[in-house]
C-alpha positions as CSV (number, residue, x, y, z in Angstrom):
1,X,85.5,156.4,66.9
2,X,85.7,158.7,63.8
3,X,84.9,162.5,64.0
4,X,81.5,163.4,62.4
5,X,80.6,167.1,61.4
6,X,76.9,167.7,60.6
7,X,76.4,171.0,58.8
8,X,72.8,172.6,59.7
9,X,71.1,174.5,57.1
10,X,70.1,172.4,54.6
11,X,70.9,169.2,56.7
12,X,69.3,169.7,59.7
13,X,66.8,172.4,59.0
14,X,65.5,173.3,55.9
15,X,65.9,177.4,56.3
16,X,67.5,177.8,52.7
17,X,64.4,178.2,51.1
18,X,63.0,180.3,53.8
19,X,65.5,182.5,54.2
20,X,66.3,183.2,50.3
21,X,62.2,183.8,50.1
22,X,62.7,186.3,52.6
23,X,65.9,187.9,50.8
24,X,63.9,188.3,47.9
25,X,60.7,189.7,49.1
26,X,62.6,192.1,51.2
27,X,64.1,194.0,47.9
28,X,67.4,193.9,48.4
29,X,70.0,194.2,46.0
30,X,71.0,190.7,45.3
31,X,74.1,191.5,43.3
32,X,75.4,194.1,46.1
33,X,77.2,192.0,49.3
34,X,76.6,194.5,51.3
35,X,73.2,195.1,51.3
36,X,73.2,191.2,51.3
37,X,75.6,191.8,54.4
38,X,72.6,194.0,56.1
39,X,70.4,192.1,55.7
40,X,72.0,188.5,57.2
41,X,72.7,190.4,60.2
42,X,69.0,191.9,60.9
43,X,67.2,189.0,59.7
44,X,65.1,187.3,62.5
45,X,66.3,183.8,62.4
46,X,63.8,182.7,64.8
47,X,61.3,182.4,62.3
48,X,63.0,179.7,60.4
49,X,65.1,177.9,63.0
50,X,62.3,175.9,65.0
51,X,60.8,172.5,65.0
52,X,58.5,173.6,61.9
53,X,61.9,173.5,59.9
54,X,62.7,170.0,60.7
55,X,64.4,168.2,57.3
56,X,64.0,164.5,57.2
57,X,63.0,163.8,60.5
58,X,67.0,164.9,61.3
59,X,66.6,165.7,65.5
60,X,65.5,162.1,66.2
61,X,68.1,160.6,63.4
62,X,71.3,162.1,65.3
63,X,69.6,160.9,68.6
64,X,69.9,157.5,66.5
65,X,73.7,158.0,65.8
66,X,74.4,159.2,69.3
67,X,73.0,156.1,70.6
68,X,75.3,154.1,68.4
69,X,78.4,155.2,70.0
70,X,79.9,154.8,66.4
71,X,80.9,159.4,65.5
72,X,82.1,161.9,68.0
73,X,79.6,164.1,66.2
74,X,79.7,168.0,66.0
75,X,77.7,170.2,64.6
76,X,79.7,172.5,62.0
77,X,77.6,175.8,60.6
78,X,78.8,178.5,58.8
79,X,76.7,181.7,59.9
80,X,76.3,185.1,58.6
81,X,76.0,186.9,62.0
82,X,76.4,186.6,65.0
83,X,72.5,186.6,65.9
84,X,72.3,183.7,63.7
85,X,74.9,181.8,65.5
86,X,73.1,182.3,68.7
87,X,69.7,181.0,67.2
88,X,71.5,178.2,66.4
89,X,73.6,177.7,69.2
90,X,70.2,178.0,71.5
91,X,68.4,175.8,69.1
92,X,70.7,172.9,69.2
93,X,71.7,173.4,72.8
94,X,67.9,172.7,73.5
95,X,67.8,169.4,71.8
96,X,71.3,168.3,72.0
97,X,73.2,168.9,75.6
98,X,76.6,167.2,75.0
99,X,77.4,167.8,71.0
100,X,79.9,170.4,70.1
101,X,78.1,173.1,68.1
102,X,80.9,175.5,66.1
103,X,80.3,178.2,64.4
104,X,82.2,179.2,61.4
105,X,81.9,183.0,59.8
106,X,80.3,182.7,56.3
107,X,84.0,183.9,54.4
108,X,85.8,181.3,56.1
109,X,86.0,177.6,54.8
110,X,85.4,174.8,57.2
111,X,88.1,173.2,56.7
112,X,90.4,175.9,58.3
113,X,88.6,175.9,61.5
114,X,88.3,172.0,62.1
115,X,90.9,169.3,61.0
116,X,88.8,167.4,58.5
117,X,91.2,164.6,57.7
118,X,90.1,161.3,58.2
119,X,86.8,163.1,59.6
120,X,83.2,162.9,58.0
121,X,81.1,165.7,57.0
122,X,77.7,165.8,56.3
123,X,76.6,168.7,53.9
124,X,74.0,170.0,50.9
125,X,76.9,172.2,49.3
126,X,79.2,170.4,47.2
127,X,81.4,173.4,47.5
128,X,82.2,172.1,51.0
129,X,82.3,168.8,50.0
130,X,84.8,168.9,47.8
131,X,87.5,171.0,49.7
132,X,86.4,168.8,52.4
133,X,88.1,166.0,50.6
134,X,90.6,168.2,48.9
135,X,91.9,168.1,52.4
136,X,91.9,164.4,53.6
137,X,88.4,163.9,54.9
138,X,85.1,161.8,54.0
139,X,82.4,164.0,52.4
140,X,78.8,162.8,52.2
141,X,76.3,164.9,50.5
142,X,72.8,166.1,52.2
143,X,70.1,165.7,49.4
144,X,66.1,165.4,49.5
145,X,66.0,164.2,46.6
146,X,69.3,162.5,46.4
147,X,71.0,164.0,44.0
148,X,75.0,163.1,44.5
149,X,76.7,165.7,42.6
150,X,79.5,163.0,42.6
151,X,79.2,162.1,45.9
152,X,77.6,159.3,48.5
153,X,74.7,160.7,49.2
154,X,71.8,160.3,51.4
155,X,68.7,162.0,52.9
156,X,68.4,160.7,56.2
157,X,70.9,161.1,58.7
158,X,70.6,157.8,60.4
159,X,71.7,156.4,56.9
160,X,75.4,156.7,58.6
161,X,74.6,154.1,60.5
162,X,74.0,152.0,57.4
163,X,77.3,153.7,55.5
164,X,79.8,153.1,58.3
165,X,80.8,150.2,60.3
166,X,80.9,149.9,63.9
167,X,84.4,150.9,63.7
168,X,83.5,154.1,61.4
169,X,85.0,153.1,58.4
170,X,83.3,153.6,55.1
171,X,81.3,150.4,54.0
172,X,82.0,149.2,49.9
């Protein structure tokens, strides 16, 4: 069984949008971190992490790839606070009772909080993707509209099932 890390915004939920929208509207110096800091860590995430933020029909997709038996799947989210993690954490925790759900702080790369090689990940930032790989593991990119960036791409999440074979190895 092969280790499978779905990233959430962008994958799970579509909040980027959302939450950019809300960045600019509120004023906020975009081209000072700080203020950028502020405002991650007052923001209501609430408002953007519910059902209505569904991507791709995504909740009912990883039921699909639990059911498979095919990943040991774990969700893997980098957050900007601490309220956002426990949005997140609640969020999933309602839907999802057995996956792992980590939480990585924004300045920190994913791949020095979980070993990624030989493991999958699932994101919509090729940044991610491609240290992913840098360091031994499988990157797949999360696009709407498909768009690989240089990578196997897909925009449903029950397309693993289609990608991998029963043993989790990459299909041709």
């Amino acid at each position: 069984m092969r280790r499978l890390y779905i990233d959430f915004d962008g994958v799970v939920m579509d909040t980027i949008p959302s939450l950019y929208s809300a960045l600019e509207k509120s004023g906020v110096d975009t081209s000072n971190q700080r203020e950028i800091g502020i405002f991650f860590s007052t923001f209501d995430f609430r408002t953007i992490i519910n059902d209505d933020f569904i991507l791709n029909d995504s909740i009912n997709c990883i039921n699909k790839l639990i059911e498979s038996n095919r990943f040991e799947i774990s969700f893997l989210t980098h957050v900007n606070s601490l309220d956002e993690g426990c949005v997140k954490v609640n969020y999933l925790r309602s839907k999802f009772k057995c996956i792992t759900i980590i939480m990585v702080p924004k300045e920190i790369s994913k791949t020095k909080v979980v070993h990624s090689e030989d493991a999958i990940l699932v994101d919509d930032y090729s940044g991610n993707l491609t240290e992913w790989e840098d360091n031994g593991g499988i990157a797949i990119r999360f696009s709407k509209d498909l768009e690989s960036h240089g990578f196997k791409v897909l925009n449903k999440l029950d397309e693993l099932l289609n990608m991998f074979d029963e043993e989790g190895n990459l299909k041709c």
